[in-house]
BAGUDO-736812 format. One record per residue (C-alpha): y, z, x; residue in one letter. Coordinates in steps of 0.1 Angstrom, whole numbers, plus 2048, in hexadecimal, padded with zeros to 3 digits. Last residue first. Layout:
N
ATOM, Y, Z, X, a .
...
! end
This chain:
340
ATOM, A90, CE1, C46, x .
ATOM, A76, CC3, C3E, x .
ATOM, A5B, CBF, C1A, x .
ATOM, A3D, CB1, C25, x .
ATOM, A2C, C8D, C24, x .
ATOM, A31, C75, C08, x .
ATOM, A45, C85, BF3, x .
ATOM, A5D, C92, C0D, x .
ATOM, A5D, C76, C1E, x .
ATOM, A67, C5F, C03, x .
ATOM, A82, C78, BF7, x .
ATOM, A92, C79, C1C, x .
ATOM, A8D, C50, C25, x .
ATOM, AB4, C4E, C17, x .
ATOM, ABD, C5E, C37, x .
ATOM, AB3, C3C, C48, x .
ATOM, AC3, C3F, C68, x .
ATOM, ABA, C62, C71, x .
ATOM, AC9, C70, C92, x .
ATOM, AC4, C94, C8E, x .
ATOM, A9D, C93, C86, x .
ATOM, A93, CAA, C63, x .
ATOM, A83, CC8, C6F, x .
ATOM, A5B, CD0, C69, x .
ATOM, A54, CD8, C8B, x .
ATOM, A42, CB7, C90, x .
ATOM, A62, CA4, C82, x .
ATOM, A76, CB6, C9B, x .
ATOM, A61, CB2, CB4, x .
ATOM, A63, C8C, CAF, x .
ATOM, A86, C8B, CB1, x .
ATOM, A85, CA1, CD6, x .
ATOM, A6B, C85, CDF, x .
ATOM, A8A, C69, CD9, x .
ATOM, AA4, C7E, CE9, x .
ATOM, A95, C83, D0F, x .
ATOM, A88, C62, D1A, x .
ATOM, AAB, C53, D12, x .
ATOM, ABB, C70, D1E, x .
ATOM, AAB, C6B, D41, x .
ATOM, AB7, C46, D41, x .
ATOM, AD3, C4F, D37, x .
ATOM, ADA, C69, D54, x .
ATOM, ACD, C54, D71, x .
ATOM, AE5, C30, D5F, x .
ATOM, ADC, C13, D4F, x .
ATOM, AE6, C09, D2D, x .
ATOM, AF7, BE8, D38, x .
ATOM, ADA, BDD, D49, x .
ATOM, ACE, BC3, D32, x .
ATOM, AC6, BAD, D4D, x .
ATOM, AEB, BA1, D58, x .
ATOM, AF9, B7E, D56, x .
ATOM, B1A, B70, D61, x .
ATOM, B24, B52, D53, x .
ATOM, B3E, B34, D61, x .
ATOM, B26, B2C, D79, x .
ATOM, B0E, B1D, D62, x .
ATOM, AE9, B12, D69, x .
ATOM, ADC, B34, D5B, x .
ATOM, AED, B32, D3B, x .
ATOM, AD3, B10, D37, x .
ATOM, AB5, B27, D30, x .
ATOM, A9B, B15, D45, x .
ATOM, A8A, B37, D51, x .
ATOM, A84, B46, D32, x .
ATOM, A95, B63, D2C, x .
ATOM, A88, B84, D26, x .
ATOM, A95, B8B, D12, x .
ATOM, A9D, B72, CF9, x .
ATOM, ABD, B71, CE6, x .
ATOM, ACD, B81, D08, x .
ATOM, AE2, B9B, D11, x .
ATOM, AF6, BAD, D2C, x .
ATOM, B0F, B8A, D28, x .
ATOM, B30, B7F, D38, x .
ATOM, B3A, B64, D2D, x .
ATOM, B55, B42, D35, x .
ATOM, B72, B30, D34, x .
ATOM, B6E, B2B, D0C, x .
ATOM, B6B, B0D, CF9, x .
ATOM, B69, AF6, D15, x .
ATOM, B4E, ADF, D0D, x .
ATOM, B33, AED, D23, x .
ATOM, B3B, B15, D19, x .
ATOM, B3E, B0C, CF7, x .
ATOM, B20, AF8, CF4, x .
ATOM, B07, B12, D0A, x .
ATOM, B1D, B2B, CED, x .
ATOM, B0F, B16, CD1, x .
ATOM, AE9, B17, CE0, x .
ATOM, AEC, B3C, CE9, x .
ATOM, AF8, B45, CC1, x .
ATOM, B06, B65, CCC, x .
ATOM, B01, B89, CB9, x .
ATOM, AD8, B82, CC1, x .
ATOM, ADD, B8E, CE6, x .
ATOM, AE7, BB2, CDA, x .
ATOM, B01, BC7, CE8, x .
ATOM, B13, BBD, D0A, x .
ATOM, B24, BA0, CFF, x .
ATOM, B42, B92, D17, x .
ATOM, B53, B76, D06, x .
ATOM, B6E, B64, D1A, x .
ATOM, B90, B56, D13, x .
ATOM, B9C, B38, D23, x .
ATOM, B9A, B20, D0E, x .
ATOM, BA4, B36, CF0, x .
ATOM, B8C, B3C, CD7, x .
ATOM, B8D, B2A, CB4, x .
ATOM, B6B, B11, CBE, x .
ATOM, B59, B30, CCC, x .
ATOM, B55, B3B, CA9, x .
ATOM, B4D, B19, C9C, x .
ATOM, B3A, B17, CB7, x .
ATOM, B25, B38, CAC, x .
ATOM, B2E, B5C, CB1, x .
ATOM, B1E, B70, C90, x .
ATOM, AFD, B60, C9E, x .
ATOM, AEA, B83, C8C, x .
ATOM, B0B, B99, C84, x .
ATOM, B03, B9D, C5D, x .
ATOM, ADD, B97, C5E, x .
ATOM, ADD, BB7, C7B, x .
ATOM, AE5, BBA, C9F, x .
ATOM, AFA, BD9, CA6, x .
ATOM, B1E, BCE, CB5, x .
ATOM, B2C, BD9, CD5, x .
ATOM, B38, BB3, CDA, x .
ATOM, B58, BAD, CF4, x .
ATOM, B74, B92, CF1, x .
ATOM, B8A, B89, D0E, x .
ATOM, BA9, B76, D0B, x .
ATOM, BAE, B80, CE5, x .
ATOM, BC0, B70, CCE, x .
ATOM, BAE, B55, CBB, x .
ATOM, B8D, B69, CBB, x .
ATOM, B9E, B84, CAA, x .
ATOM, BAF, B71, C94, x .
ATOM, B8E, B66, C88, x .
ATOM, B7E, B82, C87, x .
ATOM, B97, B9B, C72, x .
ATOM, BB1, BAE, C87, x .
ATOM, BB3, BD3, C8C, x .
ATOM, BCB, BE2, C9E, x .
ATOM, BC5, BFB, CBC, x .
ATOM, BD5, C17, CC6, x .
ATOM, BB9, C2B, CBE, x .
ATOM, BC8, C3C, CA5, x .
ATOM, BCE, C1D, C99, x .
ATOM, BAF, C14, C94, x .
ATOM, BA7, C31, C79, x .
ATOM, BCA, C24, C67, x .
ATOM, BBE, C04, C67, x .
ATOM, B9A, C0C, C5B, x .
ATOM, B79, C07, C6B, x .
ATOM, B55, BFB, C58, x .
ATOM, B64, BD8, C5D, x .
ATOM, B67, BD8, C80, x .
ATOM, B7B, BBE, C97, x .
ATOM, B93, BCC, CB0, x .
ATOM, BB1, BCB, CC5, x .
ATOM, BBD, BD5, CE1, x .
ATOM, BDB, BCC, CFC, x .
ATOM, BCB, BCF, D1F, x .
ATOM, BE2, BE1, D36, x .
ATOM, BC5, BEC, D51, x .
ATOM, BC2, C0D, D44, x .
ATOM, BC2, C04, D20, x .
ATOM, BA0, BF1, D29, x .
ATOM, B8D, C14, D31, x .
ATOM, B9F, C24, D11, x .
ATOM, B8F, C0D, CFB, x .
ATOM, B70, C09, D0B, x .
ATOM, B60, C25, D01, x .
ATOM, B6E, C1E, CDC, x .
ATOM, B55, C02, CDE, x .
ATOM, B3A, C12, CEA, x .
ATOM, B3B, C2D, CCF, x .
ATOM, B41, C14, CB1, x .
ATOM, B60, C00, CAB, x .
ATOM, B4D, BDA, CAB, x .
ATOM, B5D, BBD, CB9, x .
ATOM, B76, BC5, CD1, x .
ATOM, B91, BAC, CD9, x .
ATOM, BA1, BAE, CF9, x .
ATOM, BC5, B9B, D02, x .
ATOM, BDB, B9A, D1E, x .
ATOM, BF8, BB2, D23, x .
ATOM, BEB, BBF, D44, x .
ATOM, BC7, BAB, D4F, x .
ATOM, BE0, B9A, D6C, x .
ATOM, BDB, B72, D67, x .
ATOM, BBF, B5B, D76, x .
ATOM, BBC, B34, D6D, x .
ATOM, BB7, B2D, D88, x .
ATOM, BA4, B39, DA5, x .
ATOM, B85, B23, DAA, x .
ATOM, B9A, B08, DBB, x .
ATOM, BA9, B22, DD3, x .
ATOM, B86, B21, DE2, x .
ATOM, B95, AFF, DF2, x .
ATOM, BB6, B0C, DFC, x .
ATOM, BB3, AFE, E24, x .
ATOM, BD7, B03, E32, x .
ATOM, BD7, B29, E1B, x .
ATOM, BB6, B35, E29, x .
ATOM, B94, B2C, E1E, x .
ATOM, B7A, B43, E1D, x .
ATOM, B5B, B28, E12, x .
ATOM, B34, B34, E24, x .
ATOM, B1E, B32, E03, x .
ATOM, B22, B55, E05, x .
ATOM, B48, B52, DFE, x .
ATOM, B42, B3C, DE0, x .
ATOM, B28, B4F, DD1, x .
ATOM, B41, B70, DD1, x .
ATOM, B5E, B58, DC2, x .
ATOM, B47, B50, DA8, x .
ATOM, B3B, B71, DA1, x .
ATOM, B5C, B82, DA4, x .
ATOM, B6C, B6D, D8F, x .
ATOM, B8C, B84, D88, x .
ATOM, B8E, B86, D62, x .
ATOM, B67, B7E, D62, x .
ATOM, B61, B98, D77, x .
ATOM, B7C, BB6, D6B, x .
ATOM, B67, BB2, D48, x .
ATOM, B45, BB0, D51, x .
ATOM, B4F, BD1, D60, x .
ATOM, B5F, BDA, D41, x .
ATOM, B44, BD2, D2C, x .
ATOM, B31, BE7, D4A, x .
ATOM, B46, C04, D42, x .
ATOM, B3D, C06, D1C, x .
ATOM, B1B, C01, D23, x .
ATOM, B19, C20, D39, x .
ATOM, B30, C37, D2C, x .
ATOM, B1F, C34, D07, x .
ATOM, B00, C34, D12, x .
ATOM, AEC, C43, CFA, x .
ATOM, B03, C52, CDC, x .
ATOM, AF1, C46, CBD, x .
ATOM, ACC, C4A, CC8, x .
ATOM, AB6, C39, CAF, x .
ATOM, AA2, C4C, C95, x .
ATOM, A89, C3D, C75, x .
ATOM, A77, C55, C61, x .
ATOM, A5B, C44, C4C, x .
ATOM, A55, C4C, C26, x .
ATOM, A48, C2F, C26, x .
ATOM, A65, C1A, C10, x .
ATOM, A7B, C27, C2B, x .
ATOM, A6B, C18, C44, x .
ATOM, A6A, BF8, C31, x .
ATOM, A8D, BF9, C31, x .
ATOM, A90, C01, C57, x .
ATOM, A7D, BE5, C60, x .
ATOM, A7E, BEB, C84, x .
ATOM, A8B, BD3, C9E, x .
ATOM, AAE, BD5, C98, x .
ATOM, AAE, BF7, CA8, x .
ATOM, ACC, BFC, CBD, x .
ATOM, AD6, C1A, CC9, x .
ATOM, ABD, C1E, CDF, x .
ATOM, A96, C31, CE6, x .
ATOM, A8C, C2D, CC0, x .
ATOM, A78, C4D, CAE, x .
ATOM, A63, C3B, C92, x .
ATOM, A58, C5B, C7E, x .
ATOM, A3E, C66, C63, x .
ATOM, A22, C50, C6C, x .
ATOM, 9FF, C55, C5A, x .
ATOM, 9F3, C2F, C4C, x .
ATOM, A0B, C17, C62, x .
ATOM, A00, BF6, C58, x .
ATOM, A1A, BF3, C41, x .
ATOM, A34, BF7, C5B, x .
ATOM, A24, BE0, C73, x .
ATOM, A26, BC3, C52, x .
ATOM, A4E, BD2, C47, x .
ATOM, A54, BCA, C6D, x .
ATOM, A51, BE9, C8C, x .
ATOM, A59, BCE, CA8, x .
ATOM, A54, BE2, CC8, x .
ATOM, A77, BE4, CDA, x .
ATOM, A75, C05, CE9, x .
ATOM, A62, C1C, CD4, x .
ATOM, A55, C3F, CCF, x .
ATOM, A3E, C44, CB6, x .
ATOM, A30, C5C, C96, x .
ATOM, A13, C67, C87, x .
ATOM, A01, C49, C9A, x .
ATOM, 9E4, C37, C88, x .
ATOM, 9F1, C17, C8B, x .
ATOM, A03, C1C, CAA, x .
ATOM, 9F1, C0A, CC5, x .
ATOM, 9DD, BED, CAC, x .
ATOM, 9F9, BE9, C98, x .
ATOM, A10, BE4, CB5, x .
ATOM, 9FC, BCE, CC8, x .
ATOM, 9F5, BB7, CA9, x .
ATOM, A1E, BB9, CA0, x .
ATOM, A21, BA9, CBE, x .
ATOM, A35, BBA, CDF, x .
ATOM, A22, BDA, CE7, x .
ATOM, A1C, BD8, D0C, x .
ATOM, A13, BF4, D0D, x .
ATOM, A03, C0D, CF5, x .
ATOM, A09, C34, D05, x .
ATOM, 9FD, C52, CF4, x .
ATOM, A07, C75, CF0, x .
ATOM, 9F6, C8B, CDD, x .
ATOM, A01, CAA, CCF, x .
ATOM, 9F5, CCD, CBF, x .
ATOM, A1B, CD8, CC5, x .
ATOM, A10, CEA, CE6, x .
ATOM, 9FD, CCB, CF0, x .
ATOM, A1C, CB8, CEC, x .
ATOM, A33, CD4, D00, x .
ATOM, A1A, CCF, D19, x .
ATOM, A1E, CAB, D1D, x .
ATOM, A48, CB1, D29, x .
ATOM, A57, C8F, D32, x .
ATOM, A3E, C7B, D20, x .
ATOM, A49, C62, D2A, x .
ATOM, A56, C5E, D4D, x .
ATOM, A42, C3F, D53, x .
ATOM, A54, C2B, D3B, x .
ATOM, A3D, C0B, D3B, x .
ATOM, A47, BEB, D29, x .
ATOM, A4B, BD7, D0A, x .
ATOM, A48, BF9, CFB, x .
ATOM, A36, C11, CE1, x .
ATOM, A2F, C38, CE4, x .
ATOM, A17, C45, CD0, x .
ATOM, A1A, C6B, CC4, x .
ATOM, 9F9, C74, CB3, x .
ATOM, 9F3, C97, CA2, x .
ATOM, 9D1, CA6, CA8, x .
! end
């Protein structure tokens, strides 16, 4: 019988959505969780034929160890935690899902946004801490400034993939003037956008707010670091809603302290969860959410939805739609079957 292993730091209870339609495909569906070591992992999914994962580490050593799978289905976008070279090198399909929660992250960048701009969070801590002052007695006015109107001031956009065009649009509507870092994009691409394109640097010097919908690999790991932080304006903020590992935490703790920057907004952490003594937590000039970005009913239903529909695919003999190692086709092929 054919074993489909699913892989997790935690529980999705609603998987498998449909178990007859494994046992109609001469399937069986397994959950290993928590899988967070490469032990766990090899141990769950070592003999799987292929998995479903959210955030397992599949490394070159997991990847190795995995002696009959054909597919590594990933329940995001991202999926800097497999190996996807040495995937490839096994004859090992590897699919993410390109278009999940576009609406959703994209809206709470400019959520994160709209707070910062107006400190919401502080002024929202201040009242329950029992200040409303009036005009004779201005102390919360103390908290206000600096605070301009969002129309003609500054966002810069780093990274021009789905999310990030998302938010375009969303940001237009409150007057925001664009622009964008992306290297995969051209000019004449962004300006159909109405957006211009600016390199990192100038970015960073320009904008008043600067947003990261980035994937995390070697080329974008700490790609914010003080020196970074160190060409911002003072009272620009960084609001990242992509991967935790884009900021160097230690060098924005510095940033934020010394006066770099006014302040962040972050969905994401380096480590997650956090420890407890992480030093963002003591600052009131950031605003924190638990990786909550993605989150909405229907997402969270597609999410659970897409990645089994990959591994159908495979069973049924069909190459998967979203492939992200298409160079894996002749490896596969000689390794396990030939796919329509």
């Amino acid at each position: 019988m054919v074993k489909v292993v699913f892989t997790g730091m935690r529980d999705l209870p609603q998987l498998p959505a449909d178990e007859e339609k494994y046992r109609k495909a001469g399937a069986q569906f397994i959950k290993k969780v928590p899988c967070s070591t490469e032990e766990e992992v090899i141990a769950g999914a070592g003999d799987a034929d292929a998995v479903i994962t959210v955030r397992s580490p599949y490394t070159r050593r997991v990847i190795e160890n995995l002696s009959r799978c054909r597919l590594i289905s990933v329940c995001s976008a991202g999926y800097e935690y497999v190996d996807v070279h040495a995937a490839t090198e096994h004859g090992i399909c590897v699919t993410n899902m390109p278009a999940y929660s576009i609406d959703e992250v994209s809206d709470h960048a400019m959520a994160l946004l709209l707070a910062c701009a107006r400190k919401i969070t502080r002024l929202n801590d201040a009242v329950k801490k029992g200040s409303w002052d009036s005009l004779e007695k201005p102390k919360i006015f103390q908290l206000l400034p600096p605070m301009s109107p969002l129309r003609d001031q500054c966002l810069g956009i780093i990274g021009l993939g789905r999310i990030g065009r998302s938010l375009i649009p969303k940001a237009q509507g409150f007057g925001l003037r664009i622009i964008a870092y992306d290297p995969y994009v051209s000019p004449a691409e962004a300006g159909k956008m109405g957006v211009k394109l600016a390199g990192l640097d100038e970015l960073l010097g320009e904008s008043d707010f600067v947003t990261i919908h980035a994937l995390l690999d070697s080329q974008t790991h700490h790609l914010l670091s003080e020196n970074q932080f160190r060409k911002m304006k003072p009272t620009a903020y960084v609001i990242n809603v992509a991967r935790g590992g884009i900021i160097d935490e230690a060098a924005l703790c510095t940033a934020l302290s010394r006066g770099y920057i006014a302040g962040a907004a972050l969905d994401v952490l380096d480590t997650e969860p956090p420890t407890p003594d992480n030093p963002l937590f003591k600052m009131d000039n950031v605003i924190i959410t638990p990786h909550t970005a993605f989150y909405s009913q229907q997402a969270v239903a597609q999410a659970l939805r897409q990645p089994e529909e990959e591994v159908f695919r495979v069973l049924r003999g069909e190459w998967p739609h979203n492939l992200v190692n298409p160079e894996v086709k002749e490896k596969f092929s000689a390794r396990w079957e030939k796919l329509s």
